[in-house]
C-alpha positions as CSV (number, residue, x, y, z in Angstrom):
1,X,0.0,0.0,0.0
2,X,2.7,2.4,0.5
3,X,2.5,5.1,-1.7
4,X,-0.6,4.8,-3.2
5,X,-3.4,6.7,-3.6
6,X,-7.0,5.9,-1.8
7,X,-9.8,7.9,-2.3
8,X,-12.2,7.6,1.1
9,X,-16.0,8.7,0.8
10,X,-17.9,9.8,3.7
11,X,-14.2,9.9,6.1
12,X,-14.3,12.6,8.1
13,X,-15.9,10.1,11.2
14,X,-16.8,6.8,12.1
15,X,-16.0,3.5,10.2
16,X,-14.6,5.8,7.1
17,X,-12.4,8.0,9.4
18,X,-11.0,4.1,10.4
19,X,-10.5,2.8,7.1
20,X,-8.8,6.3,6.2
21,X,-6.7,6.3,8.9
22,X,-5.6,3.0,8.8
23,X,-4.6,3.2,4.9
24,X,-2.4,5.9,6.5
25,X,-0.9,3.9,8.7
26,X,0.2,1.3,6.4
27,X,1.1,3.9,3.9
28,X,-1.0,5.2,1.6
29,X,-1.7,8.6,0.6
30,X,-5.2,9.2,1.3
31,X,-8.3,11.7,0.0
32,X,-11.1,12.0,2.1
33,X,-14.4,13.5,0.3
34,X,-17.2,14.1,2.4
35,X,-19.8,17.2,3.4
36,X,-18.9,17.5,7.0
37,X,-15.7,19.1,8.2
38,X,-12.9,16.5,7.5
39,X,-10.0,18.5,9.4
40,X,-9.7,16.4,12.2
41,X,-9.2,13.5,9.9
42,X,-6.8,15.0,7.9
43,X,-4.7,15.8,10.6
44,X,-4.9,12.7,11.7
45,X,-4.5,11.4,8.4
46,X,-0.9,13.8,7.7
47,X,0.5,12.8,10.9
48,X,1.1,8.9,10.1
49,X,3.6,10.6,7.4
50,X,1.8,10.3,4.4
51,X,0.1,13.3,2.1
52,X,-3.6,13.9,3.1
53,X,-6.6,15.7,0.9
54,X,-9.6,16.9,1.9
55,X,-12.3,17.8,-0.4
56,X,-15.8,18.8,0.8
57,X,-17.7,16.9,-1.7
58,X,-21.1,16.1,-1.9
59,X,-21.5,12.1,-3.2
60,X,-24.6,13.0,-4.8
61,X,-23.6,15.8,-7.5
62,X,-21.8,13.9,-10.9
63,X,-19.7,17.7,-11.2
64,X,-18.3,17.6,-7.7
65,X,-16.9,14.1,-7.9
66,X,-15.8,14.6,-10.9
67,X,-14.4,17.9,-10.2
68,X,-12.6,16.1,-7.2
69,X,-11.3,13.6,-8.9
70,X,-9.2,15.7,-11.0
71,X,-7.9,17.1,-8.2
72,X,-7.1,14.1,-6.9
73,X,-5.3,12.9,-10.0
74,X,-3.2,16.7,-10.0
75,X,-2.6,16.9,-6.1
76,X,-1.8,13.2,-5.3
77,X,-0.3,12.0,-8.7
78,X,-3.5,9.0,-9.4
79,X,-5.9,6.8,-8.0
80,X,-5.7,3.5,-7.1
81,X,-8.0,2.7,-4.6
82,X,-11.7,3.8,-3.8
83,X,-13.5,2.8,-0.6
84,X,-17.5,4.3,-1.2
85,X,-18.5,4.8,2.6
86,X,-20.5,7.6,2.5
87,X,-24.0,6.9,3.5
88,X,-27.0,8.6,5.9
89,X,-30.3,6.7,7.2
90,X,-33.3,8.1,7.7
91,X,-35.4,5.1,9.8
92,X,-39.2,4.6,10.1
93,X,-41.6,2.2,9.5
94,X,-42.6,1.8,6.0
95,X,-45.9,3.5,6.4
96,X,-44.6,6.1,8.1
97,X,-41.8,6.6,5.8
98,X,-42.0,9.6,2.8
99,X,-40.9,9.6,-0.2
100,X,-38.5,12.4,0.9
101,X,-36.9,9.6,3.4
102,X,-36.5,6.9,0.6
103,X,-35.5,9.1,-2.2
104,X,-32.4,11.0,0.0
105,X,-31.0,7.8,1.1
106,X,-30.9,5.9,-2.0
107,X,-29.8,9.2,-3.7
108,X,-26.8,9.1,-1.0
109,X,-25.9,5.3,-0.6
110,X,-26.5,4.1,-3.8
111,X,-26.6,6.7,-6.5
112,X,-23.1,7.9,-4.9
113,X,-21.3,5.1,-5.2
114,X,-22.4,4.9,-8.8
115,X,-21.5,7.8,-9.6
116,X,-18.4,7.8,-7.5
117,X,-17.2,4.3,-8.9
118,X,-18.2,5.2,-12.6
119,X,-15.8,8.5,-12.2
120,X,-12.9,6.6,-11.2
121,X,-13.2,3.5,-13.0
122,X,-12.2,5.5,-15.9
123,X,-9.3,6.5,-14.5
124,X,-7.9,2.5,-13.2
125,X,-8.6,1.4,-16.8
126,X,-5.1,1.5,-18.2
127,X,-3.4,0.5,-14.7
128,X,-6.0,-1.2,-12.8
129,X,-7.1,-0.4,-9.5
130,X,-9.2,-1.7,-6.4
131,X,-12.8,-0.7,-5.1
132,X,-14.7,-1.6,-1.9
133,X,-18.1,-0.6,-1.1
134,X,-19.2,-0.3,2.4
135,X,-22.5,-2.1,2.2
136,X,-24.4,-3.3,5.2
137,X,-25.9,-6.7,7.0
138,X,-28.8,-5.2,7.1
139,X,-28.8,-5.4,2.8
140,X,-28.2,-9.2,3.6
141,X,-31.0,-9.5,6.3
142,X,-33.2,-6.7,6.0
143,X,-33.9,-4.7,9.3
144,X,-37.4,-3.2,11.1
145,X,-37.4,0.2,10.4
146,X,-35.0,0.5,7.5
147,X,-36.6,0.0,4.0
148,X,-34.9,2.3,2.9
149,X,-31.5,1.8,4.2
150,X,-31.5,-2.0,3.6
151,X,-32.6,-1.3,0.0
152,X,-29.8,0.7,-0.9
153,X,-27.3,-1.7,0.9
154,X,-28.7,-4.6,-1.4
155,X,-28.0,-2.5,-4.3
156,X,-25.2,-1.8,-3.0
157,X,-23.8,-5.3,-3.1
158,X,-25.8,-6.2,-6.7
159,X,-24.1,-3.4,-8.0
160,X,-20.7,-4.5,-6.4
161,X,-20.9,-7.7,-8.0
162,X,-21.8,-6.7,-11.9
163,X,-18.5,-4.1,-12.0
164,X,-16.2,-6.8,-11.0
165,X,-17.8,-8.9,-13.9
166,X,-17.6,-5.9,-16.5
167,X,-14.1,-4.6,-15.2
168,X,-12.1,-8.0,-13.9
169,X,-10.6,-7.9,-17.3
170,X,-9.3,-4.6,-16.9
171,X,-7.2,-5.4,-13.7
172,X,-10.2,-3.9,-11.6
173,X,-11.5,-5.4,-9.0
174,X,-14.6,-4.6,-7.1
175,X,-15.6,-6.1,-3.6
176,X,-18.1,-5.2,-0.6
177,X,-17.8,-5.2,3.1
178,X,-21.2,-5.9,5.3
179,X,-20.6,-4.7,8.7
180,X,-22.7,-5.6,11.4
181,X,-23.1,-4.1,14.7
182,X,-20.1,-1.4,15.1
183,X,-19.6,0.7,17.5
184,X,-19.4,4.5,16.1
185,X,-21.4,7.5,17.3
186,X,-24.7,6.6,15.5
187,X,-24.9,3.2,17.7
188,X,-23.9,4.9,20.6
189,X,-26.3,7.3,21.0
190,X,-28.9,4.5,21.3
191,X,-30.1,3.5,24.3
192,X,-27.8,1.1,26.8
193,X,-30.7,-1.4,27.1
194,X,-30.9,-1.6,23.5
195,X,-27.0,-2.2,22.7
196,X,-26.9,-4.6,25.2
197,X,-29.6,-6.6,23.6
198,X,-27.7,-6.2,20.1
199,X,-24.4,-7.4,21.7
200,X,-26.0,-10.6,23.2
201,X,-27.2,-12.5,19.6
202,X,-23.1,-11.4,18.3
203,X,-21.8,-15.0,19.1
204,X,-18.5,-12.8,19.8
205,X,-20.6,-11.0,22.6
206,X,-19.1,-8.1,21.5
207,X,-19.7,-4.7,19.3
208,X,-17.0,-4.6,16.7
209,X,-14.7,-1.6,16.1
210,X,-14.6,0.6,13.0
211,X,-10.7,-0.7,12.8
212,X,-11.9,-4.1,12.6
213,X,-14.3,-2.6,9.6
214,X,-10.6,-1.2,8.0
215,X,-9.0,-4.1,8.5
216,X,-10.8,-6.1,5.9
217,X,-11.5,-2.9,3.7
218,X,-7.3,-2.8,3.9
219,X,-7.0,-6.9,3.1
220,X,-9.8,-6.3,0.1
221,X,-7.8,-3.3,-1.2
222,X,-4.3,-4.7,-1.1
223,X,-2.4,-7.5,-3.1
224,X,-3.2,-10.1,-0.5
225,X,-6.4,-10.2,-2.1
226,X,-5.2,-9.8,-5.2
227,X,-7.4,-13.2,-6.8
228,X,-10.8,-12.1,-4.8
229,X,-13.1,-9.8,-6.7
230,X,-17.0,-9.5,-6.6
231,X,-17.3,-10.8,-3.1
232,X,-19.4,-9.5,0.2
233,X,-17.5,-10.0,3.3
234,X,-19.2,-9.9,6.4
235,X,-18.3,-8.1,9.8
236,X,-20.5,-9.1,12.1
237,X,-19.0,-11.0,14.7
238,X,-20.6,-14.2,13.6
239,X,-24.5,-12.5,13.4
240,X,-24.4,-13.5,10.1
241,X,-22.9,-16.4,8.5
């Protein structure tokens, strides 16, 4: 990884500041696009030695990413990896839910990382390159309360697994990671009884991390994966198997 170039959607907290910071670590340089304030991250990001970018870029607009791209390919000299994190809910029950609700998130978890992935694919099509999308257990499971959510996480991975077919020949290769419970700041501000439940059906009996999210992103991205495309790998602490 060292010396490459990741591009890191959706980065400035969470699993994506994780999987940014850890492609740091092991020494990539890294670009984070995202709509909230990604200076912390950056920081972060510069002070594992490696050169940093932060774009605020919404996932949504085709002129932005491509716009962001470019500035990519200028600033940081290519791209060869893409991790599409960037994602929002919006949960009610599906008679509650508008159209407002359903059309926003699919517009930000699925329609960005078309978008996103169609950008850059152009540019890994002479050298190759390596894309994972951040889908979600609950696109393998479905989940009360998230129609939405666990739509555009099931597209996610349908999506995930037609661009390997179309650009495996191209030295491209597209994979997915479904986390499960993680602990971040959206989990955490739900209620103690509530995580405690969660944690007792993970056969680890335990929330993951977002590191343990980057972890696999960083194993999908690298060479040791380098005969694995078009496959959904689960981190879920054994929920789902």
């Amino acid at each position: 990884m060292k010396g490459k170039v990741s591009i890191v959607t959706g980065a400035s907290q969470g699993i994506g500041r994780a999987i940014a910071e850890f492609l740091a670590q092991v020494g990539s340089h890294v670009a984070i696009f995202d709509v909230l304030d990604g200076g912390e991250a950056l920081a972060a990001i510069e002070a594992k030695g490696v050169k940093g970018l932060f774009l605020n870029v919404d996932v949504t607009d085709y002129g932005q990413v491509d716009k962001a791209v470019q500035t990519v390919m200028g600033e940081l000299g290519g791209i060869d990896n893409l991790v599409n994190n960037a994602g929002i809910t919006k949960d009610k029950p599906l008679v509650l839910m508008s159209e407002d609700d359903w059309d926003r998130v699919i517009r930000v978890n699925l329609k960005g990382v078309f978008i996103c992935t169609k950008i850059v694919v152009r540019h890994m099509l002479k050298k190759g390159g390596s894309i994972v999308n951040i889908a979600s257990l609950a696109g393998l499971t479905g989940n009360p309360g998230q129609a939405n959510y666990a739509a555009s996480k099931a597209g996610i991975i349908g999506f995930t697994k037609t661009v390997a077919r179309e650009y495996g020949k191209k030295g491209i290769r597209v994979n997915a990671v479904a986390p499960g419970f993680i602990k971040t700041g959206m989990t955490e501000a739900v209620d103690e009884k509530t995580r405690e439940a969660w944690t007792q059906e993970v056969p680890l009996q335990r929330p993951g991390e977002p590191v343990d999210v980057a972890r696999v992103v960083y194993f999908l991205l690298s060479d040791y994966s380098s005969y694995v495309t078009g496959e959904v790998i689960n981190v879920s602490g054994g929920l789902y198997t």
